[in-house]
Each structure stands twice: as structure tokens, then as C-alpha cells.
N, C-alpha and C positions, 0 to 999 in steps of 0.2 A: 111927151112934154110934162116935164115936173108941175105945172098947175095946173093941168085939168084937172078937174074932177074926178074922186075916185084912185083914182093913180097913186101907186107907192111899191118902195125899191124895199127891198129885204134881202139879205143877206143870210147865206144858210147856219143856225145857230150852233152853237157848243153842243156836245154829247154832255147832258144833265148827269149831274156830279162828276163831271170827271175834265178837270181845267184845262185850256188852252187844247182839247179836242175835239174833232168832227165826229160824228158819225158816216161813213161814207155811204151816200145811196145815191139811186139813177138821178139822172136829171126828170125822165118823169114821176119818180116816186115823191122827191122833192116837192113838186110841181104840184101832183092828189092830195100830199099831207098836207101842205098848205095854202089849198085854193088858190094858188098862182094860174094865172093867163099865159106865163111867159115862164122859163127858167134854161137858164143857159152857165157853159165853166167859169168860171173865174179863177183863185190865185193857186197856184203849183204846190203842192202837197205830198207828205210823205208817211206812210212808205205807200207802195204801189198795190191800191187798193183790187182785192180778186175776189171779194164778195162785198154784196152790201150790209152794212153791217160794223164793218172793221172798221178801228180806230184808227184815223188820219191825223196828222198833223199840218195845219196849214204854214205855207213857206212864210206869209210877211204877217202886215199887220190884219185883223179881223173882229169888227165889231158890229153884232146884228140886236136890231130895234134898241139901239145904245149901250150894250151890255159887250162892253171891252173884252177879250179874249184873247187873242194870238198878237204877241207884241211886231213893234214895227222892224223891217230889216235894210240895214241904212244903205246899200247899194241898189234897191229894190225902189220902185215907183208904184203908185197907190191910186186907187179911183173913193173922194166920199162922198155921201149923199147927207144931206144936213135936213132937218126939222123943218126950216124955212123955205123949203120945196127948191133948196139951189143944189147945185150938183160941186166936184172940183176932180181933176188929177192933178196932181203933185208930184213933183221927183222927189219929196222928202216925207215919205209915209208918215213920220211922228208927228206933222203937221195935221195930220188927221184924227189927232186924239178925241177930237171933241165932237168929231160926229156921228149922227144917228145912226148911220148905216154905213160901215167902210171895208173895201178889201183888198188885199197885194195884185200888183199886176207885176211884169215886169219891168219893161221898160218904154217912157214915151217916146212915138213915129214921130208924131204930129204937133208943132210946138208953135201954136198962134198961127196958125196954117204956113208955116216952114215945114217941108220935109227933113228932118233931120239926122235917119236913119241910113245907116250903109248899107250897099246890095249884101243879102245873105243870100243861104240854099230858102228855094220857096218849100213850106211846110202847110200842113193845116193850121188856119188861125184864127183866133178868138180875138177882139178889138173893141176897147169899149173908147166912142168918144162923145167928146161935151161940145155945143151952138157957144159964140166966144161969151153969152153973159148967163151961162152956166144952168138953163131952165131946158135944154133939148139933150137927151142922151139917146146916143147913137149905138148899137153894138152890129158890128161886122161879123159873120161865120165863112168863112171858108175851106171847103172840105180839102185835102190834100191827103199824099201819098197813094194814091188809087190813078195809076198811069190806065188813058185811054176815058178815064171819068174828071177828074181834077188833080192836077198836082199841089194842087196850092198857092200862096203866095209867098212874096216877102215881106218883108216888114217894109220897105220904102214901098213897094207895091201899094204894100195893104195904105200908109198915109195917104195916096194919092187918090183911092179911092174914098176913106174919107173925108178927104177937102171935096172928092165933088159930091158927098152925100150932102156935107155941108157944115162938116166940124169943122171947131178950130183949134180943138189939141185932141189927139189920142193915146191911145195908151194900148202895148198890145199884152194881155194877158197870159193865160198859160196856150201852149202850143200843141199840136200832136194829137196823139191818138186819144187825148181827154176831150178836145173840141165837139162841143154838143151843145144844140137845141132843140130844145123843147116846146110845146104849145097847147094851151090847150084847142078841143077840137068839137064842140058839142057833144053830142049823143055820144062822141068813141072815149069821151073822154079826155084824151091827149096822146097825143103821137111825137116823136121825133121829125124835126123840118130836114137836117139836113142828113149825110151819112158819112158816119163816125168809121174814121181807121184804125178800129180795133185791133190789136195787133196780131190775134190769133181770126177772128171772124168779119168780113167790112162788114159796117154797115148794124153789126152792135154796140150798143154802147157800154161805156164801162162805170164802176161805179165812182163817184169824186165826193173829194175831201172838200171844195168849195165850190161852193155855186151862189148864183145872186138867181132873184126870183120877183118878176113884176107882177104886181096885182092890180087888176083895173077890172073895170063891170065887162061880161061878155060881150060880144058884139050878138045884136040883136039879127042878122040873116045876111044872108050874101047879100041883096041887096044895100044894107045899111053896110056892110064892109066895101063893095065899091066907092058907094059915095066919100067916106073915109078920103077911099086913096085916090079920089077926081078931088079930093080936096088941101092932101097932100096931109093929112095928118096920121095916117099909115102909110107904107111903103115896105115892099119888098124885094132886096137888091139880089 
């Protein structure tokens, strides 16, 4: 939830001097560099990054802690996060110029909890969505192409799950074998949640050109993270 305490969305920054590029790293290195809780993919990026390190290019628009960077792309749909602790997806990324924190998805499921999406092939999928008065952001991982483990979803699939997590518009991100989360983990540091389809290794992850990345104060012991989720303000689907 965008007003607690603590809490804030960051968006992975520009490669310094070098305009409108990433630097591409793990979603946990992401994660270490910048005291992030959380770090997961976000928008589709080129070229196809094979170490970390190499310069990416993100597909839509991308602005981290307000510092504009990768322009918007007009068939493409956008998740922003604004200063005033409210969140937005848009079908019109350039609407998003003015905020704090913003970055390309592809295209919105979830439209004011209308399913709106046609059956596809089910894939691995990354899904960020927004509570309809824009303060609860929601993100979906689901692993796919690993038959006998997960195949995946679809993109109607994915909106229906979440309308019942409890969004009222989503948006599904990038797909595939880039799909990763992160966390952090006390003492280990931080691990991968789920397992990534790496296209040559499962279960590796690869390096990305975006990523968004939550920061919020640890949780204090297992104990204090049940209560949490007896009280509905964590959850894991």
C-alpha cells in the first residue's frame, strides 16, 4: 500500500552518462545495490541481455526518482507512481510524463475489473495491478514454460486472478523467460521467489534491462510477518 510507512517504488535508473540506457543486472543485484525489499521485471528491453553489465535499451517510457529517460511508445501501455503516494496504469504512456516513478508494460488485462483480454498461448507472466482509488499495487508472477512444474498463464487468465486478488485494472508486463522475483531474505540476504525459464538453464535467472524495486523497513521475524498476512496487509498468491 502506497501510504504506509516507509514504503516507496523505484524504478531501475539510466546507465550514468550514457542517455536513454540500462545497465542490465540480476533482479537480485538490483535488489543489494539498492537496499530494495522487493525487485521484480518490468518493461521489454533490447537487445537480449547475456551478461550483467551490457547496455539495454528499455522498449516504452522510463522515469526513475523523476529523472525522465526512455521516451513513451504510443501502442504500449505504462504503470506511474507519483510523489503523492498514488499509483496509475494508462493505455497512453505519455500521460505519464510527470511522474516520479514510471515504466512501459505492455498491454492492459484488467480494465475497472472488466476482463478485457483475448485467450492467448499461456506464458510466464509479470502483472502489475492498481485497488480502483490507486493507493494498493498489486504485482502477479507466474512461472511458465517448465511442463510438469507450471505452464503459465494467459493474459485473460492472469486479469481474473487479479480481480480476485482485488485490482481493479492491470496491466501485464514483460513475459517469458525475463519473469523474476526477488526478495529480500535476512541473514541470506536475498534469494529468488519464484523459477525463472531461462532459456538455456530453469531456474536461472537472466540479466534485465528493467526492473522496478520496493523499498520498505524489513520485517522484524516470522512471527511479525504472520500477523502481517492474519491481517491482510501481506499476502502471497
Amino acid at each position: 500500500r502506497s501510504a504506509a510507512p516507509g514504503v516507496g517504488v523505484m524504478v531501475m535508473p539510466p546507465e550514468t552518462g550514457i542517455p536513454g540506457k540500462t545497465s542490465a543486472n540480476y533482479a537480485t543485484g538490483f535488489l543489494r545495490e539498492y537496499g530494495l525489499q522487493v525487485a521484480v521485471n518490468a518493461d521489454s528491453f533490447l537487445p537480449f541481455a547475456k551478461w550483467a553489465g551490457q547496455k539495454t535499451d528499455p522498449t516504452g517510457i522510463a522515469i526513475s526518482d523523476g529523472l525522465f529517460y526512455s521516451a513513451p511508445v504510443a501502442n504500449l501501455h505504462g504503470l506511474g507512481i507519483y510523489k503523492d503516494a498514488h499509483a496509475r496504469i494508462t493505455e497512453i504512456q505519455s500521460e505519464l510524463t510527470n511522474a516520479w516513478q514510471a515504466v512501459g508494460g505492455m498491454w492492459i488485462n484488467l480494465k475497472h475489473g472488466t476482463n478485457i483480454h483475448e485467450k492467448l498461448v499461456a506464458d510466464a507472466a509479470s502483472v502489475a495491478g492498481l485497488s480502483a482509488d490507486g493507493q494498493t499495487l498489486f504485482w502477479l508472477i507466474v512461472d511458465g514454460r517448465q511442463p510438469g512444474y507450471s505452464l503459465g498463464v494467459t493474459p485473460e487468465e492472469s486479469a481474473e486472478m487479479m480481480r480476485t486478488l482485488g485490482a481493479d485494472t492491470s496491466l501485464n508486463m514483460d513475459g517469458g523467460s525475463v519473469v523474476t522475483l526477488a526478495m529480500a531474505r535476512g541473514r541470506l540476504g536475498c534469494s529468488l521467489v519464484n523459477r525463472p525459464c531461462h532459456p538455456y538453464i530453469t531456474g536461472v535467472q537472466r540479466p534485465l534491462g528493467s526492473m522496478v524495486g520496493i523499498r520498505a523497513a524489513p520485517l522484524r521475524s516470522e512471527e511479525h510477518t504472520s500477523e502481517l498476512q492474519s491481517r491482510g496487509l501481506i499476502s502471497y498468491a
